[in-house]
VOPAGU-2260 file (C-alpha; in pm, 1 decimal, decimal comma):
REM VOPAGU-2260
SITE   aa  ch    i         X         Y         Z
SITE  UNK   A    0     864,7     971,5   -3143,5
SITE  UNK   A    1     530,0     830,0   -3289,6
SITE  UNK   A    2     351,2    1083,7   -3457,2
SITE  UNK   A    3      31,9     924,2   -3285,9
SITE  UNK   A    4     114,2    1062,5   -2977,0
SITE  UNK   A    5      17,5    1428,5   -3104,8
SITE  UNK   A    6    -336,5    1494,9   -3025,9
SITE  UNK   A    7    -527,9    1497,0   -3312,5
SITE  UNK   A    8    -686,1    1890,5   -3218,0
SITE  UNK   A    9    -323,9    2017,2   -3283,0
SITE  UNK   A   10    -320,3    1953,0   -3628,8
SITE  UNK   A   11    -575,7    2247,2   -3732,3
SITE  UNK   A   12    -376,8    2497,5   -3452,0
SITE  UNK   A   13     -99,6    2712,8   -3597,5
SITE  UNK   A   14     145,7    2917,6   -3339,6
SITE  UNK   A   15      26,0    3270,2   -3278,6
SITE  UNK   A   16     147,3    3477,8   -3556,4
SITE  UNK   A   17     222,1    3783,6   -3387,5
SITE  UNK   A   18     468,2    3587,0   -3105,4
SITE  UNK   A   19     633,4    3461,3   -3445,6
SITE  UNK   A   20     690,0    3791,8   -3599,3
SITE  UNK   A   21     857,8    3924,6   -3284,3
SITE  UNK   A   22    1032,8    3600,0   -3222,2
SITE  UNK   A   23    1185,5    3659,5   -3589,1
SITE  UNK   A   24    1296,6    4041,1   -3511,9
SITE  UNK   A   25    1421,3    3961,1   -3183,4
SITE  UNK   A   26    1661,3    3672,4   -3348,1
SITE  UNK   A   27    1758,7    3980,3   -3660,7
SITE  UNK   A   28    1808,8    4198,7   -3349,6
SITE  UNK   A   29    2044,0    3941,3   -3156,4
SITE  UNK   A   30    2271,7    3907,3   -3476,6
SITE  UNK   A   31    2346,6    4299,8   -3480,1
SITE  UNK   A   32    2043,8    4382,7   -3739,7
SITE  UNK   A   33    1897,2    4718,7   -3696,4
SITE  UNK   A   34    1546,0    4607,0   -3700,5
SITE  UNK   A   35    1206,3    4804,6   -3562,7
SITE  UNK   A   36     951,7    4559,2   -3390,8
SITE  UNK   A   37     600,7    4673,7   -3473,5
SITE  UNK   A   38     436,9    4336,3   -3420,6
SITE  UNK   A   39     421,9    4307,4   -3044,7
SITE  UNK   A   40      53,9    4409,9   -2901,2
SITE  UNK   A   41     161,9    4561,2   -2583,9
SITE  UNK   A   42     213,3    4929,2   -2468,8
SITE  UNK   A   43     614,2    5060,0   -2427,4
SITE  UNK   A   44     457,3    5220,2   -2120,9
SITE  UNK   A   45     665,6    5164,8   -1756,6
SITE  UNK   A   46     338,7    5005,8   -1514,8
SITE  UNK   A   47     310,7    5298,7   -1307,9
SITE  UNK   A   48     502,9    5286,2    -984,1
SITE  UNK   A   49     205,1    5267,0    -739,8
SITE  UNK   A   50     129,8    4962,0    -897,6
SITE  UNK   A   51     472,5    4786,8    -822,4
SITE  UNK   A   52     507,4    4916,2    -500,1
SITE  UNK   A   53     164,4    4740,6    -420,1
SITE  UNK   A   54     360,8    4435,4    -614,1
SITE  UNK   A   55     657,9    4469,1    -392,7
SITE  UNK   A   56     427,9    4530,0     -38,6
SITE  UNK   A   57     267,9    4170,6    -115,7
SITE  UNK   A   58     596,8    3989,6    -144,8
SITE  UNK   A   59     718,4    4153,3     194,6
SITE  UNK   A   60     352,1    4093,0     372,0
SITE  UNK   A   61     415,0    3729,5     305,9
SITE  UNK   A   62     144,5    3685,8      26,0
SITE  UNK   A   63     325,6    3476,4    -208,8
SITE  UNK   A   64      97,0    3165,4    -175,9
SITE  UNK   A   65    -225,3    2975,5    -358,7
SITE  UNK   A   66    -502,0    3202,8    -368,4
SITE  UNK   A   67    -859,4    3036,5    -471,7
SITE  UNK   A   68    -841,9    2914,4    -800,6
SITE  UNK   A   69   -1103,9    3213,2    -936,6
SITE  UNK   A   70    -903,6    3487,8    -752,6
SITE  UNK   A   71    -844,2    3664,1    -391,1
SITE  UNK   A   72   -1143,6    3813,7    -254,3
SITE  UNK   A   73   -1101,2    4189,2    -280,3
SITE  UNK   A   74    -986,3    4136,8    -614,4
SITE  UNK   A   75   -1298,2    4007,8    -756,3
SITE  UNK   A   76   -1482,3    4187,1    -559,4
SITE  UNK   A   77   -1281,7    4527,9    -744,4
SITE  UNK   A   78   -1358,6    4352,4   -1052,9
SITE  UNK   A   79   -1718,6    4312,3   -1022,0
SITE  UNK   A   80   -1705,2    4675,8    -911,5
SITE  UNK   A   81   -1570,4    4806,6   -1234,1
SITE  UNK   A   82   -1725,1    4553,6   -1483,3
SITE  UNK   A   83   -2075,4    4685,7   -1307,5
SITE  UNK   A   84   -1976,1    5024,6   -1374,7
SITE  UNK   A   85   -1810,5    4972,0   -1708,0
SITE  UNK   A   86   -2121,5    4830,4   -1802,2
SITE  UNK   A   87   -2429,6    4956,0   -1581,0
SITE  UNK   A   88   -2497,0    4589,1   -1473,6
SITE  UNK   A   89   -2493,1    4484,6   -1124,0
SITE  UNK   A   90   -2193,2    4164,2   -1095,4
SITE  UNK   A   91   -2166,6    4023,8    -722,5
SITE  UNK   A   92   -1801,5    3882,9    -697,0
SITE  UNK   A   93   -1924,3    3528,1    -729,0
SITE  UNK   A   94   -1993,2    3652,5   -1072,5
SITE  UNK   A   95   -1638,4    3703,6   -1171,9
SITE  UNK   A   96   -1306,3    3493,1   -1177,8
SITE  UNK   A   97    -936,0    3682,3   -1221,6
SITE  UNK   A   98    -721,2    3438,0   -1434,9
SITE  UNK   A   99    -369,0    3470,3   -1566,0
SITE  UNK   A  100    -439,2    3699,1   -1862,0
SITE  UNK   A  101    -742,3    3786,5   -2075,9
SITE  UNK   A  102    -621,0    3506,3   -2288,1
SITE  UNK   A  103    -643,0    3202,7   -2073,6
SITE  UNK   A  104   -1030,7    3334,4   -1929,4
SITE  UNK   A  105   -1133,7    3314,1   -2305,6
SITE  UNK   A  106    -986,0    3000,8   -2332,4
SITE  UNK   A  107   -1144,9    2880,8   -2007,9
SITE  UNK   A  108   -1508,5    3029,3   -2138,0
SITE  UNK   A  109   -1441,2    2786,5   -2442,6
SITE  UNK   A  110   -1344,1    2516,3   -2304,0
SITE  UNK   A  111   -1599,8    2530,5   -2037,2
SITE  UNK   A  112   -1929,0    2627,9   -2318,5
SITE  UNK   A  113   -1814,0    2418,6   -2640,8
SITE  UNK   A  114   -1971,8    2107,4   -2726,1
SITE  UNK   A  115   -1804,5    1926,8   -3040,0
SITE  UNK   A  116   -1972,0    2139,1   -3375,0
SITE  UNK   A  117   -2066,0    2446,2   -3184,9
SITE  UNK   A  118   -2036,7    2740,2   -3396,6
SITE  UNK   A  119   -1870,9    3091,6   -3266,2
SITE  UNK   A  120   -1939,5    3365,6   -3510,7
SITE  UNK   A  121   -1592,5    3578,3   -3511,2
SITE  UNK   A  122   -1643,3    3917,3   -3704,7
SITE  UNK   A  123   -1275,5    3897,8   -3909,5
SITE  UNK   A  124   -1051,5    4074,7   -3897,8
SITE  UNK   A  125    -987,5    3965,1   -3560,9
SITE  UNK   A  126    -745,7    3872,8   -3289,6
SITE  UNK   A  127    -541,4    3578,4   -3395,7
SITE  UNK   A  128    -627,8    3337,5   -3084,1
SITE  UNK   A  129   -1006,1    3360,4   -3140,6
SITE  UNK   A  130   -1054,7    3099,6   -3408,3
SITE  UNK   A  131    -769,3    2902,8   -3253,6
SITE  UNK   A  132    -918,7    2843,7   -2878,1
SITE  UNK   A  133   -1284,4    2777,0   -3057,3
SITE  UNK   A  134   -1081,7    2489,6   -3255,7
SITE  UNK   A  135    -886,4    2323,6   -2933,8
SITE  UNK   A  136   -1237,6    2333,4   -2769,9
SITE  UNK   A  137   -1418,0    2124,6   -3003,1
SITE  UNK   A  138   -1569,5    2412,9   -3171,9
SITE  UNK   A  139   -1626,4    2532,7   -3541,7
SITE  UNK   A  140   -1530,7    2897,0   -3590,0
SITE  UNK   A  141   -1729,5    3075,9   -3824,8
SITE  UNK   A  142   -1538,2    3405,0   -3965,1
SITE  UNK   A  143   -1719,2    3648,9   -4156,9
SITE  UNK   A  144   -1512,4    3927,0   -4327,3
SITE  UNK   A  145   -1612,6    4298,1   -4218,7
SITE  UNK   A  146   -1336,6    4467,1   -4436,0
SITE  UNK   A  147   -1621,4    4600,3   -4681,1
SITE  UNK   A  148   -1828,7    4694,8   -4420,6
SITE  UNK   A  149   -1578,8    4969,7   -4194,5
SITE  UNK   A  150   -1451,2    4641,5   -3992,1
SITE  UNK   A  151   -1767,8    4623,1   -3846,2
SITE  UNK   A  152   -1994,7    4325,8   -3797,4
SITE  UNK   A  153   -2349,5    4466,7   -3920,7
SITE  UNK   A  154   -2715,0    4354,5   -3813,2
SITE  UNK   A  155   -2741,9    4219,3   -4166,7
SITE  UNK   A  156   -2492,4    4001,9   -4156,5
SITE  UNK   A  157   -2492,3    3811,3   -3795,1
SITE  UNK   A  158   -2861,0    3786,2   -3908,4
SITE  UNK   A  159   -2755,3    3567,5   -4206,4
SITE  UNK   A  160   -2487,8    3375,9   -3976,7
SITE  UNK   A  161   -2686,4    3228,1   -3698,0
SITE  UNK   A  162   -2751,3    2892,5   -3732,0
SITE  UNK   A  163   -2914,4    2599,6   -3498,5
SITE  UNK   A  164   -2544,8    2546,7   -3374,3
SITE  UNK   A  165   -2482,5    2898,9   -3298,7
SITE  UNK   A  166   -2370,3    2905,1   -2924,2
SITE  UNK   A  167   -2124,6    3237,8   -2911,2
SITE  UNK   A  168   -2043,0    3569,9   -3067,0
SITE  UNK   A  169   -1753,2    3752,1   -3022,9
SITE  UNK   A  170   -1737,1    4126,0   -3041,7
SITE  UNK   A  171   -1372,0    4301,7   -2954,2
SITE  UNK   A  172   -1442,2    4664,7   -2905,0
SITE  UNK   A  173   -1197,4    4823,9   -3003,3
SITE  UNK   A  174   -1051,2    4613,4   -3185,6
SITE  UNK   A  175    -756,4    4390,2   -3221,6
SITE  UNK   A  176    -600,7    4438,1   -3523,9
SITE  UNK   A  177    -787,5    4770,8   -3677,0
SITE  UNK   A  178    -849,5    4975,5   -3381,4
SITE  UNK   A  179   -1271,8    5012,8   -3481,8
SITE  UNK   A  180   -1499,6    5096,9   -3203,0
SITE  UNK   A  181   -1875,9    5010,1   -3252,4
SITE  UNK   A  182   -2107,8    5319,1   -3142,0
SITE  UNK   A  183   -2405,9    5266,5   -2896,1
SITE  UNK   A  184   -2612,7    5316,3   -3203,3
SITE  UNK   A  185   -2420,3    4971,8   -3379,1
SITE  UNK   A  186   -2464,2    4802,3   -3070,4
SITE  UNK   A  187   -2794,8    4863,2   -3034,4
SITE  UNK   A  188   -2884,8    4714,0   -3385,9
SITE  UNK   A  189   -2672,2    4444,0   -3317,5
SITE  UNK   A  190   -2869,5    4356,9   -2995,6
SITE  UNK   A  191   -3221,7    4386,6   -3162,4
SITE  UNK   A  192   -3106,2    4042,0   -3425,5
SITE  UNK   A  193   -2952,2    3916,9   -3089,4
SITE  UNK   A  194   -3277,3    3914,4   -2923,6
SITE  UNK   A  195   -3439,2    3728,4   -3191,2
SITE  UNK   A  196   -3212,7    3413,6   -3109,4
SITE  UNK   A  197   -3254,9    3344,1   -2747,9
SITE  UNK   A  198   -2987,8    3065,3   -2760,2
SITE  UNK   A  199   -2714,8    3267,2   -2890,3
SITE  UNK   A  200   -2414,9    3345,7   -2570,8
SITE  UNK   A  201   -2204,6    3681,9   -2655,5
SITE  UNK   A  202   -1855,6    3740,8   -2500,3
SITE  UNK   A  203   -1748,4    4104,9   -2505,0
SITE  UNK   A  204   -1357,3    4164,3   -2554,0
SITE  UNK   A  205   -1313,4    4473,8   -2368,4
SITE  UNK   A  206    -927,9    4492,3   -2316,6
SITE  UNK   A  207    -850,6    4792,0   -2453,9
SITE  UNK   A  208   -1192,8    4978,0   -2377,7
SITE  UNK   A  209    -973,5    5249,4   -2197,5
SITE  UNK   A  210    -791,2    5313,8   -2522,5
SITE  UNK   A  211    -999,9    5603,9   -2694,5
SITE  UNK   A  212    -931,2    5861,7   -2904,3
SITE  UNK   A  213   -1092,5    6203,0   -2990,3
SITE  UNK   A  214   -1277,2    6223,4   -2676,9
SITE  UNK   A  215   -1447,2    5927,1   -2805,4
SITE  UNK   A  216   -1690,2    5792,7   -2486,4
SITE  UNK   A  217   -1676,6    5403,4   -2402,9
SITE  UNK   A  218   -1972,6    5205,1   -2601,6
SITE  UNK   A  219   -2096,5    4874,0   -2457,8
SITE  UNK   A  220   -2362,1    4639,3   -2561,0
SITE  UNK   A  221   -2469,7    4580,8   -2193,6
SITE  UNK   A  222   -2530,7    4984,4   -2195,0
SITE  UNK   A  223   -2752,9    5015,8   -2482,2
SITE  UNK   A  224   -2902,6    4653,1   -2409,6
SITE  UNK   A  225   -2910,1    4537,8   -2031,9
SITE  UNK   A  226   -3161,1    4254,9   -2091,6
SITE  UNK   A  227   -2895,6    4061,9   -2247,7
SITE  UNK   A  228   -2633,5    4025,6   -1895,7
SITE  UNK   A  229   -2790,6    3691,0   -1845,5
SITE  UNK   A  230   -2643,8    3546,3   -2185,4
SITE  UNK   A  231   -2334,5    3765,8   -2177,7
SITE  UNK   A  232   -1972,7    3745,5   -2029,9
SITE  UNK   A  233   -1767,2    4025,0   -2029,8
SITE  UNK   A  234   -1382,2    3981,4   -2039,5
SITE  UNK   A  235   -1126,4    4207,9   -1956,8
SITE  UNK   A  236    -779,3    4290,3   -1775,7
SITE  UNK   A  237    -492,9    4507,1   -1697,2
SITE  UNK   A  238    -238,5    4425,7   -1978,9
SITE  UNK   A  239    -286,3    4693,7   -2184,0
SITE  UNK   A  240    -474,1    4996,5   -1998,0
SITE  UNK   A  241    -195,1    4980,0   -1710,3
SITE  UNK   A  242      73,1    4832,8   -1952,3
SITE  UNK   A  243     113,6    4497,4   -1740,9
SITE  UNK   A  244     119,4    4264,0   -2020,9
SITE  UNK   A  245     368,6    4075,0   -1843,3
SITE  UNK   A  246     206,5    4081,2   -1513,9
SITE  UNK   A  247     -85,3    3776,1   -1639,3
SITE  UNK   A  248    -411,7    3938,0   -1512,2
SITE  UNK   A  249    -706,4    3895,4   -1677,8
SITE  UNK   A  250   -1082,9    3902,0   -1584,2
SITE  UNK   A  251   -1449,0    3787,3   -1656,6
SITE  UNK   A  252   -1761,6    3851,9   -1542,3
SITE  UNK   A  253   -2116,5    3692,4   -1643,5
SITE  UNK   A  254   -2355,5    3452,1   -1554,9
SITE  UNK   A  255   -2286,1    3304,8   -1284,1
SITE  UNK   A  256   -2346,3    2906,8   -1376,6
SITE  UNK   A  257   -2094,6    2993,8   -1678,6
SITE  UNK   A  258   -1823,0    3191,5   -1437,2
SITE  UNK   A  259   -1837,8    2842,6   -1205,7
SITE  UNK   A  260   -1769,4    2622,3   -1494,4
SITE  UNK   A  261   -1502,4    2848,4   -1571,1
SITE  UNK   A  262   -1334,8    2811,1   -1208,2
SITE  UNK   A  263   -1361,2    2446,3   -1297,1
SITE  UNK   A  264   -1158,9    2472,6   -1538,9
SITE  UNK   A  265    -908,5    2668,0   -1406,5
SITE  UNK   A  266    -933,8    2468,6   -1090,8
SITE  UNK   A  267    -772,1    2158,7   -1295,2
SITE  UNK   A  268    -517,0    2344,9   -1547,9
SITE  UNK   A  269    -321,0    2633,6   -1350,3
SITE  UNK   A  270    -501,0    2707,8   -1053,6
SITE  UNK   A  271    -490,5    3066,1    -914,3
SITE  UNK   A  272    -363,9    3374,5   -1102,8
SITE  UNK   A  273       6,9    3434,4    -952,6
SITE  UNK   A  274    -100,4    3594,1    -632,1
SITE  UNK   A  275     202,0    3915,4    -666,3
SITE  UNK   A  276      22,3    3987,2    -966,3
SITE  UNK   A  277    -300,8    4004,9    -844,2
SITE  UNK   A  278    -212,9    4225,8    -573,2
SITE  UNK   A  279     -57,1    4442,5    -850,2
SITE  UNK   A  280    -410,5    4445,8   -1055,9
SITE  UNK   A  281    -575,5    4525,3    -704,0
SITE  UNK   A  282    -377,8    4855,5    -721,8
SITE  UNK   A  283    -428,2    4888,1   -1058,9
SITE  UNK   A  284    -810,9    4882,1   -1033,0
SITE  UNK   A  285    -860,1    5079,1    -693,9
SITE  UNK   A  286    -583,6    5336,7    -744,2
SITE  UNK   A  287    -503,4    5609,7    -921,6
SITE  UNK   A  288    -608,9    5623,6   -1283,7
SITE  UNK   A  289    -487,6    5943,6   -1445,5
SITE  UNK   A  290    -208,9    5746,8   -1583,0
SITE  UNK   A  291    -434,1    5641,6   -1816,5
SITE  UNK   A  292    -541,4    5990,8   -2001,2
SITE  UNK   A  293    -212,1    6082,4   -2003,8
SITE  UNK   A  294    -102,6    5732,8   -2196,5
SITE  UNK   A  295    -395,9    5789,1   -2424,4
SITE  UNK   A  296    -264,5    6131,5   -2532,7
SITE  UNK   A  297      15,4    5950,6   -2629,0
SITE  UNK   A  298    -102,4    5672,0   -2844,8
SITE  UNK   A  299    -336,4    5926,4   -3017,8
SITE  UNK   A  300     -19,2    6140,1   -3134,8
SITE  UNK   A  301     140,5    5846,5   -3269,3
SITE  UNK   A  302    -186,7    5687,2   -3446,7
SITE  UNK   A  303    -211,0    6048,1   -3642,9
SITE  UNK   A  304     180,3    5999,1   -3748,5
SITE  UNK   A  305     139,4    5678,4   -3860,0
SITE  UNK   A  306    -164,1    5705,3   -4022,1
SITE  UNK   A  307     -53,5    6020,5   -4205,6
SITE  UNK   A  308     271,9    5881,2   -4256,1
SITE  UNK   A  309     121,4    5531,3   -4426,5
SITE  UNK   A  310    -153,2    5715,6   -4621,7
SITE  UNK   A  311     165,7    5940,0   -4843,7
SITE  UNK   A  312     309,5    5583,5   -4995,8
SITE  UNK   A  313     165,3    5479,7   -5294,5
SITE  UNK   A  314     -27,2    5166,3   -5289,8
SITE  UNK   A  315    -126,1    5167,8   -4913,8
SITE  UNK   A  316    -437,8    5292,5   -4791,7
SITE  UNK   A  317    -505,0    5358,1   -4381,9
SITE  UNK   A  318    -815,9    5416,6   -4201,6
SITE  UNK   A  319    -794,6    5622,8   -3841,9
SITE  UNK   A  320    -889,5    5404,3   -3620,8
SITE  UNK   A  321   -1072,6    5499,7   -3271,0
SITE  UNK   A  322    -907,0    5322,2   -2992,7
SITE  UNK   A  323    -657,7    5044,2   -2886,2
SITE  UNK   A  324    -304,1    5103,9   -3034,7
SITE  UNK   A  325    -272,8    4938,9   -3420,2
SITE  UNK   A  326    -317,9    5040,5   -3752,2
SITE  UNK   A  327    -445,8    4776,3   -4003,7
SITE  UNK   A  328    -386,8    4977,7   -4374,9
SITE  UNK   A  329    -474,0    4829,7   -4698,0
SITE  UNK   A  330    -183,5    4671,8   -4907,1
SITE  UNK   A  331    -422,2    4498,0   -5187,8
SITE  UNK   A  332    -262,3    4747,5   -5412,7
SITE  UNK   A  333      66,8    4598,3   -5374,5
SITE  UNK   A  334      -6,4    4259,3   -5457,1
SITE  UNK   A  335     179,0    4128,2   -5760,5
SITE  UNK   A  336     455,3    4406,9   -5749,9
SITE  UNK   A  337     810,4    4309,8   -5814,2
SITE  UNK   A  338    1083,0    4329,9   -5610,0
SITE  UNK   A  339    1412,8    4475,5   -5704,7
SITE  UNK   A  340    1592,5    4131,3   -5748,5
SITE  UNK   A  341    1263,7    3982,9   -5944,6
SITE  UNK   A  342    1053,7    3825,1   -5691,4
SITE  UNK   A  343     669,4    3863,9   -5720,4
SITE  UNK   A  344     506,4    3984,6   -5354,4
SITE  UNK   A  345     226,7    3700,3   -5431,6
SITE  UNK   A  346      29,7    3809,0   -5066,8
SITE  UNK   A  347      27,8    3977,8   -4741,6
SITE  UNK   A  348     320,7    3716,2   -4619,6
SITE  UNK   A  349     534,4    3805,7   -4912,0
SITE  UNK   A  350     486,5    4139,4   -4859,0
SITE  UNK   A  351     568,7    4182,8   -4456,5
SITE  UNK   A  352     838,7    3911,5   -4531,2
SITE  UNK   A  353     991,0    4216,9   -4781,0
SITE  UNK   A  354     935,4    4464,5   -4568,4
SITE  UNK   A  355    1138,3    4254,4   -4288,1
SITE  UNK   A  356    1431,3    4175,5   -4503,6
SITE  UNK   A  357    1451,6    4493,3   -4667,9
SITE  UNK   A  358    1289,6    4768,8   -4479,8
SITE  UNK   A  359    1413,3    4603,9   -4147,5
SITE  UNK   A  360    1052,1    4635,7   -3996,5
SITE  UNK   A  361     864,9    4373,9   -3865,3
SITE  UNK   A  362     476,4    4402,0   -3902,6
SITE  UNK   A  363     178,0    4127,6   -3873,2
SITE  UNK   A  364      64,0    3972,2   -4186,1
SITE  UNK   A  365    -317,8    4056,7   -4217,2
SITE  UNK   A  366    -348,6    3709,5   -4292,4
SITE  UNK   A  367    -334,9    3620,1   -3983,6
SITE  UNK   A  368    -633,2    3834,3   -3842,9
SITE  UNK   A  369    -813,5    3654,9   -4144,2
SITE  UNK   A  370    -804,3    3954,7   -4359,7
SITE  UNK   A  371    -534,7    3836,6   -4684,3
SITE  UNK   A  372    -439,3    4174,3   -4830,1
SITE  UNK   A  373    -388,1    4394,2   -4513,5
SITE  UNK   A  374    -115,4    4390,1   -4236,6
SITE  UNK   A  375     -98,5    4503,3   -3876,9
SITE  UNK   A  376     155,8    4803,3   -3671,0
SITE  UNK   A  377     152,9    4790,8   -3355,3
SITE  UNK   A  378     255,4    5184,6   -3318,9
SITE  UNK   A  379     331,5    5140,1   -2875,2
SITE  UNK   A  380     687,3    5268,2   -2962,7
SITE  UNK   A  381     871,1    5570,1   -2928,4
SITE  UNK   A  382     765,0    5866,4   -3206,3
SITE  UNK   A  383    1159,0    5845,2   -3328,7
SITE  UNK   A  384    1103,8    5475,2   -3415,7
SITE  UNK   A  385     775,2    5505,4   -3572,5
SITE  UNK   A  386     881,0    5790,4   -3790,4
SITE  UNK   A  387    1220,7    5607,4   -3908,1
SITE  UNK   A  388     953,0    5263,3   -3964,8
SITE  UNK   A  389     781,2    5463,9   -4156,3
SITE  UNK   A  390    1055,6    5618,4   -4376,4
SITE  UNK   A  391    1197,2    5249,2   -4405,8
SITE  UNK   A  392     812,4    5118,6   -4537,8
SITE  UNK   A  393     829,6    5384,6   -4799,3
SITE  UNK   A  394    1168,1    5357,2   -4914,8
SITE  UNK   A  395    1073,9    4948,5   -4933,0
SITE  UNK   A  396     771,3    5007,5   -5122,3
SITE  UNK   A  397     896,4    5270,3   -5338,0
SITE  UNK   A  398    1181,9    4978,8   -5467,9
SITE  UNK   A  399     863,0    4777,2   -5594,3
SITE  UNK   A  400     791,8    4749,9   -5999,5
């Protein structure tokens, strides 16, 4: 085949990292190696049974055909519902669209907002697709490390960022990789700079805004600075608070000229969100939530033992973070270290590479988050696994000269 036939927009667009790592275990796993998968974002949680019984009801009622290409009725009407009360700001259901996973809405808000050379300031470290959709868009991603500052983007900084061609920010709270959770208070002073640039669009990654620890209380820039709904979109879904990654469902709300260009594109790529799925996320919205709390509990024990765990080995330092379900330590420290048959660990690749082949666990180069150095656990596996991952990491590490 002519290589000419490959768009030329691929060539800057790598495959997402974190698919590769688990790709890599699974195939280690297949052969009869006794690897631990930490690289997969998504909770080891069952969806809770009220939520596939409402899957199982819509298959038997019949309702296995297109929906509108933004999503049934009653479900964007429950989304506009909780986005208003997630964020105190009145959304009408024409002010939302329900796509197949948080991932394809960003992409659609891209797609549907980039001109060629629009800039999208993305606070690094950050979720691997970020940069990636800005790129297939047309747009310029412009990452700005945060590693020195707590992983958190600071007035300061987006001040010395925004330029003419400035169209979007993106702020994931918490985060995707480390887990950070801006206050109301960081918000706030982010929103003051905001308000200087009029032009500036921000799109708030909520996913895993259920995902607290501590008693921690949800912080959101639309609380602390309402004036700014009419340049914001706010995207979320069900993945990972009702552990239905595989279920497709994510959401958006905003203004609603943007949300309509959005349903555009959607219109002409997949059309409507499976419709079993969104009578799942239906459920999931509307029904019970203690699941939830109890989940949360969970995640918060095994943060504290991995944390704790990571901080005893030499060389690797681990912050606590305050929501979501990763831990992104520090492996600078590492860096140039021998390995017991000679081989330098050169970088963050090197190093989770080692840690695959001889520790058996497979962890997220920080590299690919855009922070060189670090590397990411997903810790949404059982406390057995995570302790023997753990034991394997140090015994790895400790084998370094």
């Amino acid at each position: 085949m002519h290589s000419s036939i490959i768009a030329h927009r691929l060539s800057a667009i790598k495959p997402s990292p974190t698919m590769a790592v688990s790709a890599r275990a699974a195939e280690l796993k297949a052969q009869g190696v006794d690897v631990i998968g930490l690289g997969a974002g998504e909770p080891d949680f069952d969806t809770p049974e009220h939520i596939q019984q409402a899957a199982i009801a819509a298959m038997k009622a019949g309702h296995t055909r297109y929906t509108a290409a933004a999503g049934m009725p009653a479900l964007r009407k429950a989304v506009a519902e909780r986005i208003s009360h997630d964020t105190g700001v009145t959304y009408l259901p024409n002010q939302t669209i329900v796509g197949s996973g948080g991932k394809q809405v960003l992409y659609n808000l891209f797609m549907a907002t980039l001109n060629p050379g629009d800039e999208v300031i993305i606070p690094a470290p950050y979720w691997v697709s970020y940069p990636d959709m800005v790129m297939l868009a047309e747009g310029q991603p412009v990452e700005i490390d945060t590693c020195d500052d707590g992983f958190r983007l600071t007035p300061e900084t987006l001040d010395s960022l925004i330029t003419p061609r400035t169209k979007w920010l993106v702020l994931n709270s918490p985060s995707n990789p480390t887990g950070r959770a801006y206050t109301a208070a960081e918000l706030s002073a982010l929103a003051d700079v905001i308000r200087q640039y009029p032009r500036i669009q921000i799109v708030t990654d909520d996913i895993y805004d259920r995902i607290l620890f501590d008693g921690r209380k949800p912080a959101h820039l639309l609380h602390v600075a309402p004036d700014l709904a009419d340049c914001t979109v706010v995207v979320n879904g069900v993945s990972k608070a009702y552990a239905m990654t595989g279920w497709r469902i994510g959401y958006a709300a905003g203004p609603k000229a943007i949300i309509d260009a959005m349903e555009i594109i959607q219109s002409q790529s997949t059309s409507n969100a499976t419709s079993i799925s969104q009578h799942a996320a239906l459920a999931a919205l509307t029904g019970p939530q203690e699941f939830i709390g109890d989940m949360v509990k969970v995640f918060q024990r095994r943060r504290d033992l991995v944390v704790d765990g990571l901080n005893a080995i030499e060389g690797i330092v681990c912050d606590r973070p305050e929501g979501a379900f990763y831990v992104f330590p520090d492996a600078k420290a590492l860096l140039g270290k021998k390995t017991p048959d000679g081989a330098v660990i050169e970088d963050d690749l090197a190093l989770c590479a080692y840690l695959l082949d001889v520790g058996l666990v497979a962890v997220v180069p920080g590299s690919a988050f855009g922070a060189p150095g670090y590397f990411r656990i997903s810790y949404a596996t059982s406390d057995e696994l995570l302790s023997k991952a753990i034991a394997r990491i140090s015994d790895a590490v400790g084998k370094l000269k």
